[in-house]
C-alpha positions as CSV (number, residue, x, y, z in Angstrom):
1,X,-21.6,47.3,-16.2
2,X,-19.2,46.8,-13.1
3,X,-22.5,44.8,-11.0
4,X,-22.9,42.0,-14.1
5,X,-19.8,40.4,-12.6
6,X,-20.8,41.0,-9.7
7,X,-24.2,39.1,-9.9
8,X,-22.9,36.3,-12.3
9,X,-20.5,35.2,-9.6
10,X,-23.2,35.4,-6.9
11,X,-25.4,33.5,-8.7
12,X,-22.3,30.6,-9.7
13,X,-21.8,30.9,-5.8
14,X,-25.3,30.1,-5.1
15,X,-25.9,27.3,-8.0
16,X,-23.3,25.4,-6.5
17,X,-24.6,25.4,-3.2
18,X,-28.1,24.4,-4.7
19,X,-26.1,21.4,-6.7
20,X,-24.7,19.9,-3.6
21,X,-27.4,20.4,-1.4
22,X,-29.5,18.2,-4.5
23,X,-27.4,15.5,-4.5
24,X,-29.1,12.7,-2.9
25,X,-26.1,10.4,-2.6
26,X,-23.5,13.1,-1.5
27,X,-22.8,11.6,1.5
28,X,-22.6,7.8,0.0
29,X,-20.4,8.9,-2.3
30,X,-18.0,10.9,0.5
31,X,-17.9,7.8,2.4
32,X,-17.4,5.5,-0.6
33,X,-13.7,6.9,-0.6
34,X,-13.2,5.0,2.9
35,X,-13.9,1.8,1.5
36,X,-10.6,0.6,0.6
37,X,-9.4,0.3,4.5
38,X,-12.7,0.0,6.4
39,X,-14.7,-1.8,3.6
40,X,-18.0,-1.3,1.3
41,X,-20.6,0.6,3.2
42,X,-18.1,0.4,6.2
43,X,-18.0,-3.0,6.9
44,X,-15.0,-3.7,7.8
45,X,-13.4,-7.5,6.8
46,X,-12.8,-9.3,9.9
47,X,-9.6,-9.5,10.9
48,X,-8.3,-6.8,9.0
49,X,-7.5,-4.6,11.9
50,X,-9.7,-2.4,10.8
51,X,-12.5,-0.2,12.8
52,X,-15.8,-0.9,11.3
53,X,-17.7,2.3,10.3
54,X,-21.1,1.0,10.1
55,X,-23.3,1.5,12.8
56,X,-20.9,3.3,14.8
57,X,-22.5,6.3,17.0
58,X,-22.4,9.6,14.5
59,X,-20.7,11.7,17.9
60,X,-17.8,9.1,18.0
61,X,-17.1,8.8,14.4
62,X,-16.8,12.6,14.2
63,X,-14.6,12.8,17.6
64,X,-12.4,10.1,16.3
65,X,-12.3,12.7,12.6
66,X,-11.1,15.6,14.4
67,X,-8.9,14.1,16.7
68,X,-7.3,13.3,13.2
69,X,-7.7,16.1,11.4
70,X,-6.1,18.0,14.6
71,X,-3.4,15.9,14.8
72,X,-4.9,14.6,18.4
73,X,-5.1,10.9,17.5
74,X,-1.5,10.0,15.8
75,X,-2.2,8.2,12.5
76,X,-0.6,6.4,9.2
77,X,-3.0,8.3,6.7
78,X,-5.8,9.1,8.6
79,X,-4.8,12.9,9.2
80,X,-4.2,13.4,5.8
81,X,-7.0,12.5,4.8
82,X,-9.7,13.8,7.2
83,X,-8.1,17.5,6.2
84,X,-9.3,16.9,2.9
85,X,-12.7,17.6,3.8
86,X,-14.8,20.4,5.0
87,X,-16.7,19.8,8.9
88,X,-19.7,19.7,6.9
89,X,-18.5,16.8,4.9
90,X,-17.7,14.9,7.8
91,X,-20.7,15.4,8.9
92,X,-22.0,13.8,6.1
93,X,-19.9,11.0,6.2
94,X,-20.7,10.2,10.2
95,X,-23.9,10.1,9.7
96,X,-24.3,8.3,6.7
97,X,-21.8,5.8,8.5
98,X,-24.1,5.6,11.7
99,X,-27.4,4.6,9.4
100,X,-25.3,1.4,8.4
101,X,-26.4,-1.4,9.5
């Protein structure tokens, strides 16, 4: 009786992984949470001061993200934000950033 808890938390543990690794438009909807400062899709509105996300090399996004989340690279919101999200999720979010055109 003491391995059904056991196993019904393994298999949560696993279904969750299996749910997140399914969703398609995880990392469009990581980076849809930037869009208020570095506009839709990461195209940033000129003139807004504003680096523009799209199209920007995956390595330098990610640099920039944990010089953040570090505390490297002084900030408004920036470094609060970036350590809401795992490395894996900022992975996500680079790269969905660099395919932007």
């Amino acid at each position: 009786m003491k391995l059904l808890p056991t196993v019904a938390a393994l298999t949560l543990l696993a279904a969750t992984g299996v749910a997140h690794a399914a969703d398609p438009n995880l990392a469009r909807n990581l980076a849809a949470t930037c869009a208020n400062c570095h506009g839709t899709n990461g195209k940033a509105v000129k003139g807004a001061g504003m680096d523009e996300l799209a199209g920007m090399e995956k390595a330098k996004t990610l640099q920039k993200l944990a010089d953040f989340k570090s505390g490297a690279k002084p900030a408004s919101i920036m470094h609060q934000i970036s350590k809401g999200y795992t490395d894996e999720q900022l992975d996500l979010i680079a790269t969905y950033f660099a395919a932007q055109k």
